[in-house]
N, C-alpha and C positions, 0 to 999 in steps of 0.2 A: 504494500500500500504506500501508496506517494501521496504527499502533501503541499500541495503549493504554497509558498508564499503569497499570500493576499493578502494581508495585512499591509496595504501601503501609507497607514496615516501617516504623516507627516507634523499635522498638528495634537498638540496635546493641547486639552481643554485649560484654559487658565487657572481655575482652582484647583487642579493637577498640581499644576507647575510648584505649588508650597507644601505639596507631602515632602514627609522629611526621611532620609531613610537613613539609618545607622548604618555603623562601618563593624558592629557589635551584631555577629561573632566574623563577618566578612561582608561585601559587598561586590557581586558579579557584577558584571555590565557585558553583554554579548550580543550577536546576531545570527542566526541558525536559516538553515538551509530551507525551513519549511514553516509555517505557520505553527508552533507549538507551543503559543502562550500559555493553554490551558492545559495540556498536558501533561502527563506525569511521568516522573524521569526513574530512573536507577539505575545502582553504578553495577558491574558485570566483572565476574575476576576471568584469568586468563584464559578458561575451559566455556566462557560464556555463560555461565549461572549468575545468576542475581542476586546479589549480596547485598543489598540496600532497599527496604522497604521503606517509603518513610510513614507508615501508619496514618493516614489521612480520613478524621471522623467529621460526621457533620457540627461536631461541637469540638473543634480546632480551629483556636485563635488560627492557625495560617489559611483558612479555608471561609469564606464566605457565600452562604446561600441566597438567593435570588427569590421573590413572590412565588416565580414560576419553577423552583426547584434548582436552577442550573447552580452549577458551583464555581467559584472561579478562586484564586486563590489571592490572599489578602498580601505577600511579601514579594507581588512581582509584579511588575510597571512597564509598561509600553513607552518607550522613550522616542523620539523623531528618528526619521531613518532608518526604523526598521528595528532601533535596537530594545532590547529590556535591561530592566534591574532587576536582579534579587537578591536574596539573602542566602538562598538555599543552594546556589546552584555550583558546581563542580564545573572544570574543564574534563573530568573524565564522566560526568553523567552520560547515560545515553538516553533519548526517549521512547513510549513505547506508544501504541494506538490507544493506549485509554485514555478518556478525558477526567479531569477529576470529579466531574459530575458521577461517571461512569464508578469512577475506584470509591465515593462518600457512599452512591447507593449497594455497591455490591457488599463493602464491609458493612454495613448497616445490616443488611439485609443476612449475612451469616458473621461473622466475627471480625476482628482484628487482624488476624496472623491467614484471613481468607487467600490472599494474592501468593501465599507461597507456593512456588515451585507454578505459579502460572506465568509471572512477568517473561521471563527469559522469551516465551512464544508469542508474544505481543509488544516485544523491541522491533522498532522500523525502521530508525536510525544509528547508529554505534558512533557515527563522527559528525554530529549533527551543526556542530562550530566554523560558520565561518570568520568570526573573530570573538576573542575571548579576554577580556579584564578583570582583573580581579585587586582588590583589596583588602588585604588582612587588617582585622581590627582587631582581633586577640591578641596580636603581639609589638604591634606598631600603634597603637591607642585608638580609643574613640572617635569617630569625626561624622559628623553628621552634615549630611546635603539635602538641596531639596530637590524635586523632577526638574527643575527650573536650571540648577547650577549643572547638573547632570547633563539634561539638552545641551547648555553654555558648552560644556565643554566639548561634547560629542560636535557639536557643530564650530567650535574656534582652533578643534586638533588639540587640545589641550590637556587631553584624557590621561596621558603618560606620565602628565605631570603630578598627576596622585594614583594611578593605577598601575598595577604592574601588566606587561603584554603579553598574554601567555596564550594566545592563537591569534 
């Protein structure tokens, strides 16, 4: 299954622009081959099993439900260009075809530890980055930005200058 890129906003809405995102416990910034905002990721050790579930309930702060049910997740941001922020995310995550809509209702509906030993068959991507930032805030301190300074810098090339380049 392929997933195109469609997402081309380019504008973020102005009250956007003053969330604030910590740099606590890191701060990704990337842009991926496909449309995968919503999607849910895990990491894969050398034999392709799935070693990373991240437990996603309908009553998880990282996860926000909609009137109409859908789920989207509260620690990741659509930035201009194409790119996101999050909190969560790895350069070695890979994504798979489930939505988090899909993953809140299936553990919902039987347990917690439901997705073991199924993720590995519902990876679509394995190198889904085509560029990747990261900032460590565990060990290089605190710092907090808003979607606003985030844009700034994505569009002044100025990302390097607090992010490290690691795709």
């Amino acid at each position: 299954m392929s997933l195109g890129f469609s997402c081309q906003k380019d504008e973020i809405d102005s009250a956007n622009e003053n969330i604030e995102v910590s740099s606590f416990p890191g701060i990704s910034i990337y842009k991926t081959q496909g449309d995968y905002l919503n999607y849910v990721t895990t990491l894969v050790d050398p034999n392709g099993v799935a070693v990373m579930d991240f437990g996603y309930t309908k009553d998880d702060p990282r996860v926000s439900i909609d009137e109409q049910g859908k789920a989207t997740f509260t620690n990741r941001w659509l930035l201009k260009n194409g790119y996101i922020v999050s909190n969560e995310m790895s350069v070695k995550n890979v994504f798979t075809n489930i939505s988090l809509t899909e993953y809140v209702d299936y553990t919902a509906k039987y347990y917690s530890g439901a997705w073991a030993g199924k993720l590995e068959s519902r990876i679509i991507n394995k190198d889904p980055f085509l560029s990747f930032y990261h900032l460590d805030g565990l060990y290089k301190g605190e710092k907090t930005f808003t979607l606003g300074q985030l844009n700034d810098m994505i569009e002044n090339g100025t990302i390097e200058d607090y992010f490290e380049k690691l795709k």
